[in-house]
N, C-alpha and C positions, 0 to 999 in steps of 0.2 A: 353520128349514130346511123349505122343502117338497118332498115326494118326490110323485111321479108317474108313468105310466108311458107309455111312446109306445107307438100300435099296433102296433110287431115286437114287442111284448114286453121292452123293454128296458128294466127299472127305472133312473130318474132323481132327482136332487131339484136344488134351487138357494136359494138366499139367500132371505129373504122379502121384501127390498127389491126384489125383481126381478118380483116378481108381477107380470102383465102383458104383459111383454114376452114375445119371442120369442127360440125358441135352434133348435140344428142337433140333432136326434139323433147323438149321435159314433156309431152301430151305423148304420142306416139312409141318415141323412142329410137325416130328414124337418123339416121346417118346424113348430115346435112353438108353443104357447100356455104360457106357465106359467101355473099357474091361481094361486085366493087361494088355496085348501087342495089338500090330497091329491086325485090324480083321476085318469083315463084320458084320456087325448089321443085324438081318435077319427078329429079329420080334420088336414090340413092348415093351418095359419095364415099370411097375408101376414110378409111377413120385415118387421121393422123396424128402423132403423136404432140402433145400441148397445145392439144385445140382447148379452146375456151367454152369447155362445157355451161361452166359454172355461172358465165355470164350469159347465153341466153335464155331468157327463162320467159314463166306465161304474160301475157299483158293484162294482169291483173292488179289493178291501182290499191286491192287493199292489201294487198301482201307483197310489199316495196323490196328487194334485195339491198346488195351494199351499194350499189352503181344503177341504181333508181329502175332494176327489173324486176321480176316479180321470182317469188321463193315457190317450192311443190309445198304444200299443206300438210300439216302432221297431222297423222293419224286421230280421227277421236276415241274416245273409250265411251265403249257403248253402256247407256244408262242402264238398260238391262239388266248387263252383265253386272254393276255397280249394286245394286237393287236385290239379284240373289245373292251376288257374295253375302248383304248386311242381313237377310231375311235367316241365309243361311247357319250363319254365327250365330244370328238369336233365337234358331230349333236348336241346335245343341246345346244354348244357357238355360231356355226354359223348358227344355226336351218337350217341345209339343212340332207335332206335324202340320198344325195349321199353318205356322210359317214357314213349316220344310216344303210341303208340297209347292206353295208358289215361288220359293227358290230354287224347287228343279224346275218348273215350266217356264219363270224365265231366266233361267242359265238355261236354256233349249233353246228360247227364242232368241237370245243374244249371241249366241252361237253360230245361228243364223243370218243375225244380221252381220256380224263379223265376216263370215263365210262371203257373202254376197258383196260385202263393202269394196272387195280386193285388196288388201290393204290400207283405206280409207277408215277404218271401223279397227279399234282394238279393245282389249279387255277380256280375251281368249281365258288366258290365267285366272280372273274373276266368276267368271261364269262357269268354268270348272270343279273353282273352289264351293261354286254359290250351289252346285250338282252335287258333290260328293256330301255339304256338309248337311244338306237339305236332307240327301237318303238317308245318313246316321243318324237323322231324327226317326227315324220309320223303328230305330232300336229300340229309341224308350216306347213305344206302344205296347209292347209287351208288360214292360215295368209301370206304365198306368191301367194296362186293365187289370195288373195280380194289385198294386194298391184301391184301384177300387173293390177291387170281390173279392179282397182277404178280410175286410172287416164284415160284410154282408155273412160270407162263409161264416166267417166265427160265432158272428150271432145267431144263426141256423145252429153250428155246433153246440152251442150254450141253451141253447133251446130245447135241444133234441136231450141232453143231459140232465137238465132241470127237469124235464119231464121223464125220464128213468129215473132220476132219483125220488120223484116222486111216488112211482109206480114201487118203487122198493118203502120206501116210507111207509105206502099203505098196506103193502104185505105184511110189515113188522107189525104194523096197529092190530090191523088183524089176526094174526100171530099171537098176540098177545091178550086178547079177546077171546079166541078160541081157548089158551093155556087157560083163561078165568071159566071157560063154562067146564073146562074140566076138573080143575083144581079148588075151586073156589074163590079165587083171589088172581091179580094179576103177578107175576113173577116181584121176588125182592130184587135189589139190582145185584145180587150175586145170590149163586151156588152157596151156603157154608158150612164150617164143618160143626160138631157136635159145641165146639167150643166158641164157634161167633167169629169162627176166622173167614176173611173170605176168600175160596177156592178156584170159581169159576165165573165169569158172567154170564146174566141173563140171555145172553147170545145164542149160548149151549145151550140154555134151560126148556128154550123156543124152536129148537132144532126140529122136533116134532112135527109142528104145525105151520111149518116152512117147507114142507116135503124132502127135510131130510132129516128121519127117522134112523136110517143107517148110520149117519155118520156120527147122530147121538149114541148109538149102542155102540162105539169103540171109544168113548170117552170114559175114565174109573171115574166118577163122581167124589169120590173123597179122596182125590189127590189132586193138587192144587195145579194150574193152568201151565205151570213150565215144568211139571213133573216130569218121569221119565217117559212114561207115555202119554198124556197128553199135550208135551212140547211136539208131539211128535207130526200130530193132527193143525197145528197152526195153516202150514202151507194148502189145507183144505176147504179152506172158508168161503163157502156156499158167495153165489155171486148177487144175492140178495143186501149183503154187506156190504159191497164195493161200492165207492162212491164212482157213478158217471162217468167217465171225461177224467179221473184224473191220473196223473203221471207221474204223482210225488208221493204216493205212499210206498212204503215197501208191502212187497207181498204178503197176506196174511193180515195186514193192519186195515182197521176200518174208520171211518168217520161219525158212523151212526153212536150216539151215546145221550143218556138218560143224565137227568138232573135227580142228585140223594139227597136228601136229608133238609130238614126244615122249614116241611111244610111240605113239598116240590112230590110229585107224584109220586119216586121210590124213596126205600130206604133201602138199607143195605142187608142185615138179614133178617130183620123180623118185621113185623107191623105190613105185611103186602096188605094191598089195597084193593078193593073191589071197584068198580065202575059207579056205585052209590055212594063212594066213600068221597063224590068232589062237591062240596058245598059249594064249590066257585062256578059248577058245570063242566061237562066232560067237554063238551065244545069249546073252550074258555081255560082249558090247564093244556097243557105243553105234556106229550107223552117222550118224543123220542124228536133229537134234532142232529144237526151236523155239526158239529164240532169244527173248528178251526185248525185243530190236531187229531192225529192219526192214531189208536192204540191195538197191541194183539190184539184181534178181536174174541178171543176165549178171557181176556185177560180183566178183570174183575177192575176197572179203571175209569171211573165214568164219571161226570162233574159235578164235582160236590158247591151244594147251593148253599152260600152266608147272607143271610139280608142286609147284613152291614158291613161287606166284603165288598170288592169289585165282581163284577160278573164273569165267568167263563167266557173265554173268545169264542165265538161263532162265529161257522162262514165262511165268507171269504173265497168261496169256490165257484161261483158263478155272479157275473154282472152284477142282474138285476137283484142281489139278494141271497137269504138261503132258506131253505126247506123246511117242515117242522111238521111231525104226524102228532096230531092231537087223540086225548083221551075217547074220545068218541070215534076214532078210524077215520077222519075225514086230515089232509092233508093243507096248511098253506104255505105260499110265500112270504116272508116277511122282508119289508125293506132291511138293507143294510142302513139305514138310516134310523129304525123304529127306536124311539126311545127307551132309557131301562124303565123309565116308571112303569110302562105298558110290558115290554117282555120282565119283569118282575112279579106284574101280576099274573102270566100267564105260566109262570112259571112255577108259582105256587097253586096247588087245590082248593084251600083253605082259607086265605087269607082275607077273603070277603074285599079285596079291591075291585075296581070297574078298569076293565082294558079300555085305554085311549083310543083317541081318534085316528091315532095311527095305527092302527092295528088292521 
């Protein structure tokens, strides 16, 4: 074996059969001579063809070659870059930026230290990937702030509905109030004609004292709600009728409707009722509520009460519940929860029951 050493300072040896020839410094990478004995390499040598690169290598005892000299080191893969690839993958499964941002800073620094290593440092491709998939986290940001503030919105928009429909609720009470100081009596739940038919709804009847006085004077009053003229007036219907917020009625249809017959504040065409007429309290009877279904609102259609029936649907149109103007002009909310014994009694004038606890 002869050892020598190249001008960086790099102790070397090789075969003795090899004297002569030329080899690659593995530190440097300079053009060597092997000599016959021990010696210093001091310049450069022309390369020659089947010199024995392969055999000399560093003098380093932990990385032994096949002929007991030492191998160049493979590269490592930088932890870094290892560390945003995985951060990076799990911003795009849980789309959160909390683990994208530190999958780009370090796929940056691994970048860096790759850059610096010289070849020494790999995982280039990792910290790319740990870059790229870090930033496509920054996409869902958008997709979690419209999931958080599309439910806040909504409950602002159901808020803001709930309380116009409110605002319309106590117009109609009022409305209706007003018709009694005029009339004597609160409206029947219909218009009817000489023979007990009924022609129009209480709707039309309140046009008046809703500030639309006009649109009552193009209504024939004894001709029935799809007649040939006052089908005509349907797509007219004062915005006092409209339920809030909603998108599923057709034109012309309303929510607002009265509970007939059996007790319940109307009938249909006779027997209207005054404000004195609720033994149960005008605070405490149900005048006007929202209905679960839609009807023309001229159209003489409104929920008939059976006390040994199922109840009319209500509702449905807002979260927390639905709306109900009371005989007295005052307005509430009722849970969607409120039991029938309670809206049963409130439902009836007369009936001398006590509204529960849930009310």
């Amino acid at each position: 074996m002869i050892p020598f050493t190249c001008p960086c300072g790099k102790a070397l040896h090789a075969q003795d059969e090899h004297a002569g020839q030329t080899m690659r410094c593995p530190e440097c990478g300079r053009e060597l001579d092997i000599p016959d004995a021990a010696g210093v390499q001091t310049a450069d040598a022309p390369r020659s063809p089947g010199r024995p690169q392969d055999e000399a290598v560093q003098d380093r005892p932990d990385r032994p070659g096949a002929d007991g000299g030492e191998r160049p080191r493979a590269p490592t893969t930088s932890g870094k870059a290892i560390t945003s690839a995985i951060l990076g993958v799990l911003s795009l499964i849980l789309c959160s930026v909390f683990t994208g941002l530190p999958a780009i800073i370090l796929g940056a620094l691994g970048l860096r230290d790759i850059g610096r290593g010289q070849g020494r440092v790999g995982g280039k491709g990792l910290a790319i990937a740990g870059i790229v998939t870090g930033g496509l986290s920054f996409l869902c940001l958008p997709v979690i702030l419209i999931g958080l503030l599309l439910p806040a919105v909504s409950r602002v928009r159901d808020a803001a509905a709930r309380i116009s429909s409110a605002n319309n609720l106590k117009q109609i009470s009022l409305a209706m109030h007003s018709y009694n100081s005029a009339t004597g009596a609160l409206p029947s739940a219909a218009v009817c004609d000489a023979a007990g038919k009924p022609l129009l709804s209480w709707r039309v009847a309140i046009l008046p004292y809703i500030g639309q006085g006009t649109l009552y004077q193009q209504f024939k009053m004894n001709e029935p709600w799809d007649g040939p003229n006052n089908s005509k007036l349907i797509p007219l219907m004062p915005k006092t009728y409209a339920l809030p917020g909603d998108t599923t009625a057709a034109p012309g249809y309303t929510f607002y409707r009265v509970f007939v017959g059996n007790g319940a504040a109307f009938d249909w065409c006779k027997g209207a009722h005054v404000p004195n007429d609720f033994p149960d309290g005008t605070a405490n009877t149900i005048l006007v509520a929202e209905a679960a279904t839609a009807v023309p609102w001229t159209k003489p259609e409104e929920l008939d009460y059976d006390p040994n029936g199922p109840l009319p649907a209500l509702g449905g149109h807002f979260s927390a519940g639905f709306m109900v103007g009371m005989a007295d002009g005052s307005v509430r909310l009722l849970s969607k929860d409120v039991s029938q014994q309670t809206l049963r009694a409130a439902i009836t004038r007369n009936g001398g029951e006590v509204l529960g606890p849930d009310w």
